[in-house]
Structure formats: structure tokens, C-alpha cells
N, C-alpha and C positions, 0 to 999 in steps of 0.2 A: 224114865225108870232109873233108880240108884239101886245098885248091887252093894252086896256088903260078904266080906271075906275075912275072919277071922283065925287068927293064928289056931293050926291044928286044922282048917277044916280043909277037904280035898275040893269042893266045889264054892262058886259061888254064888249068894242064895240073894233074894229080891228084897230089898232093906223098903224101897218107897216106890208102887207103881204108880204111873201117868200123874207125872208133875202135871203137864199141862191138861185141862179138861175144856178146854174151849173146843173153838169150831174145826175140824182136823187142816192141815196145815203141808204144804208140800215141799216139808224143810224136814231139820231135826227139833222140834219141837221142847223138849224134856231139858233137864239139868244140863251144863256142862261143869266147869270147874266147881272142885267141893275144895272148902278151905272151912277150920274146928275157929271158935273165939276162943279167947283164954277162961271162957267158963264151960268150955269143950262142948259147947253147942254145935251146930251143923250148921254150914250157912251154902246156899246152892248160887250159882248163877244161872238164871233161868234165863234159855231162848224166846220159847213165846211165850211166857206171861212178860218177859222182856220188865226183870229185877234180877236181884239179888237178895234173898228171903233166907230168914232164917228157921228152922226147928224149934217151934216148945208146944210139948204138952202133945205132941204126933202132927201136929198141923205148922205150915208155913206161912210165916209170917214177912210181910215185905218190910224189908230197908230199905231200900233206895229203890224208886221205879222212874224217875225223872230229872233231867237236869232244867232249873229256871224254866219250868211249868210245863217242857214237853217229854214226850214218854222215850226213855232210852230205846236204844236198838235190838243190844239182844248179850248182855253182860256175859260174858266168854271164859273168863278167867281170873285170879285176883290173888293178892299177898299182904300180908303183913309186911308193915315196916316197923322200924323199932321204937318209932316216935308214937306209935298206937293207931296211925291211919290203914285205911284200910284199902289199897292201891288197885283198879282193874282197869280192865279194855272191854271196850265197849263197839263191837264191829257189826254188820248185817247180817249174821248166818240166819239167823232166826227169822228174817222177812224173806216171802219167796222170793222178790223179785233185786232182794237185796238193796243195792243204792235209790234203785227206781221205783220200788214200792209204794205205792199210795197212799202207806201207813207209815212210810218213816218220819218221822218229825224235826228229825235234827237232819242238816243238812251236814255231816261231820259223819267219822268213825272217831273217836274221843279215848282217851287213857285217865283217867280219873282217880282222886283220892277224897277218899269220903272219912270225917270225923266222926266214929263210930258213937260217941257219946253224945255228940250235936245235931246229928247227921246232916250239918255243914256238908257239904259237895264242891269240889273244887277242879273244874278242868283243868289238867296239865299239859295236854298235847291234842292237837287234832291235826297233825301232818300226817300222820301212815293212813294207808288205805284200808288194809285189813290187819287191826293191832289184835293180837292173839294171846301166846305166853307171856310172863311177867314175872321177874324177878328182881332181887337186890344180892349185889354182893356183900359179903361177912360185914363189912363195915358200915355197910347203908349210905355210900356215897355214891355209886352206881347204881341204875336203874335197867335191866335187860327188857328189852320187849322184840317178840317175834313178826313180821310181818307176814301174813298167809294169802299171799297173793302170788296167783301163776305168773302175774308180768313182774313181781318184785317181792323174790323170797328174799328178805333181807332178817336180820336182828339189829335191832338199832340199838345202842347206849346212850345214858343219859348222865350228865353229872345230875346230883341231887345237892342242892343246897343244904344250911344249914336247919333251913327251915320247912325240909321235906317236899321244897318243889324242883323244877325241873328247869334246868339249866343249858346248855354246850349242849350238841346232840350230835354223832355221828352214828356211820353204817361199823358195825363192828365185824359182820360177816356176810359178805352176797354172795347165795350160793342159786343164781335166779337161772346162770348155766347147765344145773345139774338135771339132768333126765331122769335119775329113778324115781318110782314113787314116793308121795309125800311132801309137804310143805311147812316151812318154818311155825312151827304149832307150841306144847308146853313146853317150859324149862324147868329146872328147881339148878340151886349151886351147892358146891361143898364147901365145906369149912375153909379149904384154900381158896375162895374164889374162881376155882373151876367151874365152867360152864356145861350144863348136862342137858342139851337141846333136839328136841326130838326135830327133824326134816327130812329131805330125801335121801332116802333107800336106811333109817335108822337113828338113831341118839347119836348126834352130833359130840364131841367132848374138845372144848376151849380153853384154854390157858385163862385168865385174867387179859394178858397181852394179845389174844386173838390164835392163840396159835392153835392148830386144828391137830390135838391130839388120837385121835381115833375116831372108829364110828361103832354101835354097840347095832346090829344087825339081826333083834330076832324073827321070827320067822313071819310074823305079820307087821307090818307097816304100824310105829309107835304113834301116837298123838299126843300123850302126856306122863309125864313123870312124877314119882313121889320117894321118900325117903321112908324105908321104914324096918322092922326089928330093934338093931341096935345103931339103926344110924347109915348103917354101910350096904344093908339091899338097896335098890335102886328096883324100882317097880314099875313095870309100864305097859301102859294100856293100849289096845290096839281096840279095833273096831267087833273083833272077832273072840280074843283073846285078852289074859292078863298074864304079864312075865317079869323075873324076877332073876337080878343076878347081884351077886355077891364080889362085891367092891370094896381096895385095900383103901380107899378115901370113904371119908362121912360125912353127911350133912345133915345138917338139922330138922331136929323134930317139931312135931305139930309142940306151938306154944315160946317153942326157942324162938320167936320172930317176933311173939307178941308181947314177952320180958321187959 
């Protein structure tokens, strides 16, 4: 189910029920990450239909459902880069039984950048276990990805070439010590290269250099982040709730990514 919440309104009202209509499912079956195209379409990553589909005409239309002939996992999350690719993570929430399911086909959780125009598909990583959030910093030379796993909540970094793949890789943040609830899940950045990472006990806030400027702690455990008003709300979703605070940094809006 996708919610839709409009400036001005006090609630929010049911935009698309039961992505998924198959067989019921003892996951979270429906939408996760929603990312607009630059012709402000809807594009969902769906767990169990296990794509990435896009909106026209009210119905969902699939992008990408496979890599080299077998069925993804269960598309988590995904960004624009500036180069016009269209960047995600590809982990198991969507299989019940996750890595051992009898329906996974790829033996990988995968971080992928698909050619929106070609729908060329190109793996760029299949080291993380559970790859999740995904972002670039202002200049598209770093690549952020969360990993959402109990034995290794890490964000990893990546250089990005010049030619939109994936280079150098380090751990930018392990925070796999921490007890409160929550796990390394979405991100989005600001105009500086600050890092806006949702994990335990709240939204994470990184320097570019790693440094752990706060933690943004609302009342329910956050899972992902978005930019919205004028730039400087900072929006986040929990499992229960949706909350919003008003931040003296900005980042960009739907489209600023796909320019």
C-alpha cells in the first residue's frame, strides 16, 4: 500500500492499495522505496512482485524484474545519479525465507545501476549481505549504501568512476555495537555532503569525513528519509508514523538528481 500526503492536509490518505496480488506472503510484501523520473512518474520498488515498476495510466508497469535471465530479490531502494542511471539495492526482505528460499535465484544480494533508456542493467557490487539505503554525494563521486544486517550494521562508501561504476570501497560507519532499535536502512544527503542515515535509536547525521554529528530521535524508530517543502524538511517514516523537522541545511529535490 502507498500513502500519499499533500501539503495542507492533516492526514494521510491511501494513494495505491495491494501492490502485490499474488499468493499472501509472510514478509512485507507491497512497495518499498518510491523514487518520481524526470517526467514525474512514480517508480516503486516492489518486494514481492520482486521489480522496480513504474506508474502510467493508474497501473504498474515493470522495469527491471531480472538480472541475465533470473528474477531479482526484492528491489529495496534506489537514486538517481546525474549521469541518468538509475542506482539500487537489491537484498531478500521480500523472500520469506530470505537467502534460503527456494525462490531466490541469484545466489548475491547485488547494488545495481540500470540504463533507464536501454534498460541495460549492470551489477556493481555483490559484497554486502543486506544492501538497503542508497545515495550520492553533491558531486556524484561517492556512492553511500546501508547495510541492514543484525551481525553488520555498517554504511559502506564507494568511489564512483568517471563512468558511473564502482570503485575503492570502504566501511564509512559501523555502528553494529549499538543496542537501540533500528538498523542501518534509508539515507538521502544535503547540499554539503552531509550524511542524513536513518539506524539505531534514530537519523544518523555525518560529516562527508565520517564524523557523527547528531542523531535526530523521533518518537518512532525512522526507516527512510526524503527532502521536502523547500528543501530543508527532512521527512521520515517509521513503521507507524510520518515526521517532519525543519533543518537550517538543504537537499535536494525530486529531479535535482536527474538534471
Amino acid at each position: 500500500m502507498i500513502y500519499r500526503r499533500a501539503e495542507g492536509d492533516t492526514e494521510a490518505s491511501v494513494f495505491y492499495d495491494q501492490m502485490y496480488k499474488g499468493v499472501p506472503l509472510d514478509v512485507f510484501p507491497g512497495s518499498n522505496g518510491l523514487i518520481l523520473d524526470a517526467e514525474g512518474r512514480l517508480l516503486a520498488c516492489e518486494h514481492g512482485n520482486r521489480r522496480i515498476s513504474r506508474m502510467e495510466d493508474g497501473e504498474w508497469v515493470s522495469v527491471v524484474d531480472n538480472y541475465e535471465g533470473k528474477r531479482l530479490n526484492s528491489p529495496n531502494d534506489a537514486v538517481w545519479h546525474a549521469n541518468g542511471w538509475l542506482y539500487f539495492t537489491d537484498p531478500p526482505y521480500g523472500l520469506v525465507k530470505r537467502d534460503e528460499d527456494p525462490d531466490k535465484e541469484l545466489d548475491f544480494n547485488g547494488i545495481y545501476r540500470l540504463n533507464y533508456e536501454s534498460g541495460e542493467l549492470q551489477l556493481l557490487s555483490r559484497e554486502q549481505t543486506r544492501p538497503n539505503g542508497i545515495g550520492f554525494s553533491p558531486d556524484g563521486k561517492t556512492a553511500y549504501v546501508s547495510n541492514s544486517d543484525d551481525a553488520t550494521k555498517v554504511w559502506m562508501a564507494y568511489d564512483v568512476t568517471d563512468e558511473g561504476l564502482f570503485e575503492g570501497v570502504r566501511v564509512f560507519c559501523d555502528v553494529t555495537g549499538e543496542e537501540a532499535p533500528g538498523l542501518p536502512d534509508g539515507l538521502k544527503l544535503d547540499g554539503d555532503g552531509n550524511l542524513y542515515a536513518t539506524g539505531p535509536g534514530g537519523v544518523w547525521i555525518f560529516t562527508p569525513a565520517g564524523e557523527h554529528l547528531g542523531t535526530i530521535q523521533p518518537d518512532g524508530v525512522p526507516a527512510n528519509v526524503a527532502w521536502g517543502d523547500d528543501g530543508s524538511s527532512l521527512y521520515m517514516t517509521a513503521r507507524t508514523g510520518l515526521y517532519r523537522i525543519k533543518l537550517l541545511a538543504k537537499g535536494p529535490m525530486p529531479f535535482d538528481m536527474a538534471d
